[in-house]
C-alpha positions as CSV (number, residue, x, y, z in Angstrom):
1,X,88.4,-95.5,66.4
2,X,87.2,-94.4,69.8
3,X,84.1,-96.9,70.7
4,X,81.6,-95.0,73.9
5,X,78.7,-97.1,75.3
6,X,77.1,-96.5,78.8
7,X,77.7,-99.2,81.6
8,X,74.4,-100.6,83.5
9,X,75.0,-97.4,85.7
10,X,74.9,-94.8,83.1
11,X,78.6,-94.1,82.8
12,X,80.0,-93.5,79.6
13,X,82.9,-96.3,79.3
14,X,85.0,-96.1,76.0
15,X,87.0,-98.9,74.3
16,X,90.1,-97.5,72.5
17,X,91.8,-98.8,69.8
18,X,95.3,-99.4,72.3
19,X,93.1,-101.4,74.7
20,X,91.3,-103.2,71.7
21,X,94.9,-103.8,70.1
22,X,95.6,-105.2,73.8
23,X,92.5,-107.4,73.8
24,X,93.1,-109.0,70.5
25,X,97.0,-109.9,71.4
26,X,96.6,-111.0,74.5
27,X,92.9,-113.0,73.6
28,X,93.1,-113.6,69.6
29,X,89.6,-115.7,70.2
30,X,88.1,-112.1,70.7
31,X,88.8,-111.0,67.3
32,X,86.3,-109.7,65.7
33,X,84.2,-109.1,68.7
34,X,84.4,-105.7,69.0
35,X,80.4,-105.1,69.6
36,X,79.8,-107.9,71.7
37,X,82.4,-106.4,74.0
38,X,80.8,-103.2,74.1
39,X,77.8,-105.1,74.4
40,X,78.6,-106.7,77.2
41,X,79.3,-103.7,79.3
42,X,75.9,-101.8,78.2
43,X,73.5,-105.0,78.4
44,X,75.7,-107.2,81.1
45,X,73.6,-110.0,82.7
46,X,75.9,-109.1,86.2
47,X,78.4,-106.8,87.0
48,X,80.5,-107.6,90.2
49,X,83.5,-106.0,91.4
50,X,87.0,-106.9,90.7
51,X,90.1,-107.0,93.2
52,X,91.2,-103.5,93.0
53,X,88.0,-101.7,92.3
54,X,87.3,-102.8,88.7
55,X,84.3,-104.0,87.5
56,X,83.6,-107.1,85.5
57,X,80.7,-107.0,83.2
58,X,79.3,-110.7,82.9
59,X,76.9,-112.2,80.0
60,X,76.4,-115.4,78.3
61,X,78.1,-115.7,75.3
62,X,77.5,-119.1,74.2
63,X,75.8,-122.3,76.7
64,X,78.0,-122.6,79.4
65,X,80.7,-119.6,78.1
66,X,80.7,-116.2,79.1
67,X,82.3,-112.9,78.1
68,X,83.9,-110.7,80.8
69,X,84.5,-107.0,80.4
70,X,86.9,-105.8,82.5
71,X,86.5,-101.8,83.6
72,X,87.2,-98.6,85.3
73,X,84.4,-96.8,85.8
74,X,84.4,-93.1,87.8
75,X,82.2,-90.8,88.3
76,X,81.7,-89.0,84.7
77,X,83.9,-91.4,82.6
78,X,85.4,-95.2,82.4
79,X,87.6,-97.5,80.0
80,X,87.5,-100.9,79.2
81,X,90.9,-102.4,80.5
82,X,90.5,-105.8,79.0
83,X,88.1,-109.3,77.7
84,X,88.0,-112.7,77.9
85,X,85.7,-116.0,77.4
86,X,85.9,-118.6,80.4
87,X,84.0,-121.5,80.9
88,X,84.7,-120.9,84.8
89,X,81.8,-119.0,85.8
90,X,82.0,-120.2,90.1
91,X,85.0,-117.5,91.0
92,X,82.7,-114.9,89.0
93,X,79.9,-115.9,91.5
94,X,81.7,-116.0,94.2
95,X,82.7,-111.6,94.1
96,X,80.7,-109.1,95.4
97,X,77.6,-108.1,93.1
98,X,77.1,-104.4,91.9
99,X,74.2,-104.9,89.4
100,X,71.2,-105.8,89.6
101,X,71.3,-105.0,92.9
């Protein structure tokens, strides 16, 4: 099953079923959460950028947890690469912000 929502910028960014397999082996707490992770990347609270040009869709998933997307976005297409829930929302803060601006 190929999964397409658009990021906060419009792109159309697809979850596979390889990277969901790779989410689910790696992160077995995010079984089952197959919509909030495309969820997260259409309705993110924050998307800032990652270390080598990724982006990280950020939103509240619980008090005090959050689920992070990790993306590629280009210009007419992306891919989710992979998710995770952290309690540790300060290094999140502390990249650079691409949305809201």
């Amino acid at each position: 099953m190929l999964d397409v929502v658009r990021s906060r910028n419009g792109i159309p960014v697809r979850l596979t079923d390889e990277r969901w397999s790779h989410i689910v082996e790696e992160h077995n707490e995010l079984a089952g959460m197959r919509f909030d992770i495309l969820e997260t990347v259409a309705e993110a609270e924050k998307v800032v950028l990652g270390s080598s040009g990724e982006r990280l869709a950020i939103r509240e998933h619980e008090l005090g947890k959050w689920l992070v997307v990790i993306y590629r976005e280009f210009v007419e297409d992306g891919f989710i690469i992979t998710a995770f829930l952290t309690r540790r929302n300060a290094p999140l803060n502390r990249r650079r912000q691409l949305w809201p601006h």
